[in-house]
TIGUZA-414670 format. One record per atom (N, C-alpha, C, CB): x, y, z; residue in three letters. Coordinates in pm, whole numbers, padded with zeros to 5 digits, always signed. Glycine has a CB too. Layout:
residues N
XYZALA;...
END
This chain:
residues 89
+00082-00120+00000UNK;+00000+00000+00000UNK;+00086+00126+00000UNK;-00093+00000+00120UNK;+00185+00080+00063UNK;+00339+00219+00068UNK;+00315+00277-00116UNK;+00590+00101+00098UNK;+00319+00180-00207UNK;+00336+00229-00295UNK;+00231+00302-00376UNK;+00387+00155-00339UNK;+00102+00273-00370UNK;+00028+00320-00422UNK;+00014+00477-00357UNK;-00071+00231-00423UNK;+00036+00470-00237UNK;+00079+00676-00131UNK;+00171+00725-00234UNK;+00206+00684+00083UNK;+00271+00648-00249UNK;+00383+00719-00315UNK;+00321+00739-00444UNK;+00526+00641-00321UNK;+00237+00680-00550UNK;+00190+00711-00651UNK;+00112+00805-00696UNK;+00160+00645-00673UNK;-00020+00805-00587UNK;-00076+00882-00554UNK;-00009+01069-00539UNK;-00114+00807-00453UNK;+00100+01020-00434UNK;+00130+01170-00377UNK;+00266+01228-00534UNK;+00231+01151-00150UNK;+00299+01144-00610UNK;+00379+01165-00733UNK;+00308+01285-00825UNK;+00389+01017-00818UNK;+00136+01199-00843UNK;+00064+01284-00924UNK;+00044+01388-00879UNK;-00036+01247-00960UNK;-00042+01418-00752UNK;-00033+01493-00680UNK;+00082+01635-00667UNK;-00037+01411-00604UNK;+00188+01590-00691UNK;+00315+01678-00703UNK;+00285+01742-00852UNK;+00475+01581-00693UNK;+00314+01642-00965UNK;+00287+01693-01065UNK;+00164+01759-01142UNK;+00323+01626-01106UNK;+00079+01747-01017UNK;-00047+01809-01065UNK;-00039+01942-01005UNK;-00181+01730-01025UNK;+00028+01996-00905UNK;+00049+02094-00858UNK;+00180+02142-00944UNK;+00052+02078-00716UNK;+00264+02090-00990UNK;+00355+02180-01125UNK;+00306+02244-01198UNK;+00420+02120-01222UNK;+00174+02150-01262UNK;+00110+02173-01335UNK;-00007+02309-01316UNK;+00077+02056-01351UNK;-00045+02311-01284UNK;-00144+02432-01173UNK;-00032+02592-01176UNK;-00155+02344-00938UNK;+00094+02554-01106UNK;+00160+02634-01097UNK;+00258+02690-01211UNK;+00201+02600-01005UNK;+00255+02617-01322UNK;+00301+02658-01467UNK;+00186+02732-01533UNK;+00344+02527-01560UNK;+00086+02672-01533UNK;-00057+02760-01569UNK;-00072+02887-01510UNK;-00187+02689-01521UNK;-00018+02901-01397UNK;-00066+03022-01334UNK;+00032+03125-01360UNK;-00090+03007-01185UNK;+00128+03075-01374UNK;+00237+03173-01444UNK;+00249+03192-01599UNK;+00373+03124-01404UNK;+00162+03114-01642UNK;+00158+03160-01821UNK;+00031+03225-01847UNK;+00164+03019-01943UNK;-00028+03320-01739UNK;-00060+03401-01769UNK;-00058+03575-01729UNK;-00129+03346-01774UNK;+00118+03549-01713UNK;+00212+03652-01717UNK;+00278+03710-01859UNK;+00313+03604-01634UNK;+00257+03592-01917UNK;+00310+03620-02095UNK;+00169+03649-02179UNK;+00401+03448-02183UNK;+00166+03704-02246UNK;+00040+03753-02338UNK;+00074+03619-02440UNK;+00050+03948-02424UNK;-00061+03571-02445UNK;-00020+03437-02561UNK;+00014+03282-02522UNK;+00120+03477-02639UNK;+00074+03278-02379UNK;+00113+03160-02341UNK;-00028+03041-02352UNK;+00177+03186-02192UNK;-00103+03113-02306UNK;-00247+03038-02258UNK;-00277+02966-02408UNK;-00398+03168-02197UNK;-00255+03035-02481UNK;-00310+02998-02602UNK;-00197+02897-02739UNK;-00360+03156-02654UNK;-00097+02850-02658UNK;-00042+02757-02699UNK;-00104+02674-02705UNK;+00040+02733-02657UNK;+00000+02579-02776UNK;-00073+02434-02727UNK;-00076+02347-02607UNK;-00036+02348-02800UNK;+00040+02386-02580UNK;+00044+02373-02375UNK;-00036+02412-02289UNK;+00143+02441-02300UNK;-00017+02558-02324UNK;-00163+02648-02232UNK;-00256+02582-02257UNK;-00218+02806-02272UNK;-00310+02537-02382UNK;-00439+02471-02421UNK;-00457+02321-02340UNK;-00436+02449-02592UNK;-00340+02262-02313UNK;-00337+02126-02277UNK;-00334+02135-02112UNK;-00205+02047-02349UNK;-00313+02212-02061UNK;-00281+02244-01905UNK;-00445+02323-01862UNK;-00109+02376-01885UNK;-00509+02434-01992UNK;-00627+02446-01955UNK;-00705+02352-01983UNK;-00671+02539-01988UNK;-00692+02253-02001UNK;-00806+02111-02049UNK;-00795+02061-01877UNK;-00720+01946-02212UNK;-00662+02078-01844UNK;-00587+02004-01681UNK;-00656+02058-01561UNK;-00404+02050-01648UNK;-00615+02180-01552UNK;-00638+02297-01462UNK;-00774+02347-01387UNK;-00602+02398-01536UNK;-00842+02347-01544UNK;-00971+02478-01533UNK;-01072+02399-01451UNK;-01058+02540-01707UNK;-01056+02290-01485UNK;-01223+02202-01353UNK;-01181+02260-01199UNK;-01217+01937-01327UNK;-01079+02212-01168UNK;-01015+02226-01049UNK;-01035+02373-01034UNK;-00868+02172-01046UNK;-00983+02484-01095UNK;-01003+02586-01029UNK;-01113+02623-01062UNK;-00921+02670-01035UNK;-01211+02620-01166UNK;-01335+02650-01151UNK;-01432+02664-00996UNK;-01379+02556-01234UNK;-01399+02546-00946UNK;-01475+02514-00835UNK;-01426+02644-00722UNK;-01440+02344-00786UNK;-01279+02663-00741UNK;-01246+02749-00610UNK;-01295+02913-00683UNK;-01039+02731-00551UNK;-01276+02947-00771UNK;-01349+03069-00868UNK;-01484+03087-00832UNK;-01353+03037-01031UNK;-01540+02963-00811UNK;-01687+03029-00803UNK;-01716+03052-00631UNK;-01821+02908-00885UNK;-01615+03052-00520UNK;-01689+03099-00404UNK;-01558+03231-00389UNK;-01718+02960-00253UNK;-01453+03239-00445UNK;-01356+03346-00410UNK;-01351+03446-00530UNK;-01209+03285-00379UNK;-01389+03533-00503UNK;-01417+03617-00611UNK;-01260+03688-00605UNK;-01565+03724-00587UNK;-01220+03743-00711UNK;-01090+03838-00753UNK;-01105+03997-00661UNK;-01097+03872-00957UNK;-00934+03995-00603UNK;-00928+04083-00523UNK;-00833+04201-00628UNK;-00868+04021-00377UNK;-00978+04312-00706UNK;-00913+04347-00780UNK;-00866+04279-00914UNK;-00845+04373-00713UNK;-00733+04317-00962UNK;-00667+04263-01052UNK;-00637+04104-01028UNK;-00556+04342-01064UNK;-00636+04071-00899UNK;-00571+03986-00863UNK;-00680+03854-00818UNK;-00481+04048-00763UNK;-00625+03710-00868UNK;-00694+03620-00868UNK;-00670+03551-00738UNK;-00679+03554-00980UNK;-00683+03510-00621UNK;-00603+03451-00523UNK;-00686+03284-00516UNK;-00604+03557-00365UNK;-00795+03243-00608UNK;-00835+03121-00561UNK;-00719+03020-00637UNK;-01001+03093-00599UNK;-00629+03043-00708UNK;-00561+02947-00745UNK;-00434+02943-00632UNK;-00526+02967-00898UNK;-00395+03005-00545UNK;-00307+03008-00378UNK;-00399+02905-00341UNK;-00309+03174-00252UNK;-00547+02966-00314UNK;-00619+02845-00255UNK;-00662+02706-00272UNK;-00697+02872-00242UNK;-00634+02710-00403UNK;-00664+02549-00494UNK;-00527+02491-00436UNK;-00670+02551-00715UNK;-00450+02557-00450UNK;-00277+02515-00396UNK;-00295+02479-00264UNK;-00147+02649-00397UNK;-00315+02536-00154UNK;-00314+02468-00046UNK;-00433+02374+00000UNK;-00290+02555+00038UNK;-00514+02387-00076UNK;-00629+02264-00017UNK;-00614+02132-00096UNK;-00805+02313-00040UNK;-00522+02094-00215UNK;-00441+02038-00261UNK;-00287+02004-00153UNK;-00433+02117-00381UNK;-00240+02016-00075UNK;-00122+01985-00029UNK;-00197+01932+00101UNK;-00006+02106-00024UNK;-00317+02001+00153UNK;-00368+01997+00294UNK;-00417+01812+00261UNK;-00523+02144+00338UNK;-00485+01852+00163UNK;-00556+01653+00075UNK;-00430+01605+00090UNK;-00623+01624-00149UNK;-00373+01623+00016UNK;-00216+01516+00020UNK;-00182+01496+00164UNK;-00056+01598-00057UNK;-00167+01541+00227UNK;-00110+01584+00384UNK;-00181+01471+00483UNK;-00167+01767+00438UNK;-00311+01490+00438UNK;-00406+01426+00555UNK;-00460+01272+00458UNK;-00571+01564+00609UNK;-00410+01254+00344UNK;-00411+01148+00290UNK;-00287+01032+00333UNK;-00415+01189+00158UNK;-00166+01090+00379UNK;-00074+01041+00385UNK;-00104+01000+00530UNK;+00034+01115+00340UNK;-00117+01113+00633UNK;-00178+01074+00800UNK;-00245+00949+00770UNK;-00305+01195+00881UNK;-00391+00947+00724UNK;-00478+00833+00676UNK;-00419+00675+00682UNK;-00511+00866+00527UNK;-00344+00730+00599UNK;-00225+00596+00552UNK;-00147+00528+00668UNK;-00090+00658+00449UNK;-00141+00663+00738UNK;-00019+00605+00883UNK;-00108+00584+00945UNK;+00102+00704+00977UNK;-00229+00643+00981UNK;-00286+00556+01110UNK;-00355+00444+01062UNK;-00390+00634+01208UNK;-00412+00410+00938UNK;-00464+00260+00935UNK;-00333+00199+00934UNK;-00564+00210+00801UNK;-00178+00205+00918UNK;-00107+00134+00915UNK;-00062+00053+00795UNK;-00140+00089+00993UNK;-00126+00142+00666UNK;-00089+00077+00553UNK;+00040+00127+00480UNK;-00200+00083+00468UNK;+00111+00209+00547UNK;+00268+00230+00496UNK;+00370+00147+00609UNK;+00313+00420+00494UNK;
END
């Protein structure tokens, strides 16, 4: 079961790269609209959709994707606890 945590928490990592490359390509005019941008917004946009629709923009500034970020690490976090107290790592 050790391994499937570790698999789990792999994606998890790379799904938060992922999140956090998105959020910075839309510092470049155009990035979004690559084919990357395009492939990372196919990735991304469900996930933050959900935190978009109760945190509205402060200003210019978007802060529900900070928050998609930590309620993402907090899941990982307390997924891994989970793991240690049933005793399956």
């Amino acid at each position: 079961m050790g391994l499937v945590l570790n698999i789990i928490q792999q994606l998890v990592g790379f799904y938060m790269i992922a999140l956090i490359i998105y959020i910075f390509m839309s510092w470049f005019p155009g990035a979004r609209e690559s084919s990357i941008g395009r492939i990372l917004a196919r990735i991304c946009e469900p996930y933050l959709e959900m935190f978009r629709r109760f945190i509205p923009p402060l200003g210019m500034i978007d802060i529900s994707p900070i928050v998609a970020i930590l309620v993402l690490r907090f899941a990982n976090a307390g997924l891994r606890q989970l793991f240690i107290m049933l005793g399956l790592v």
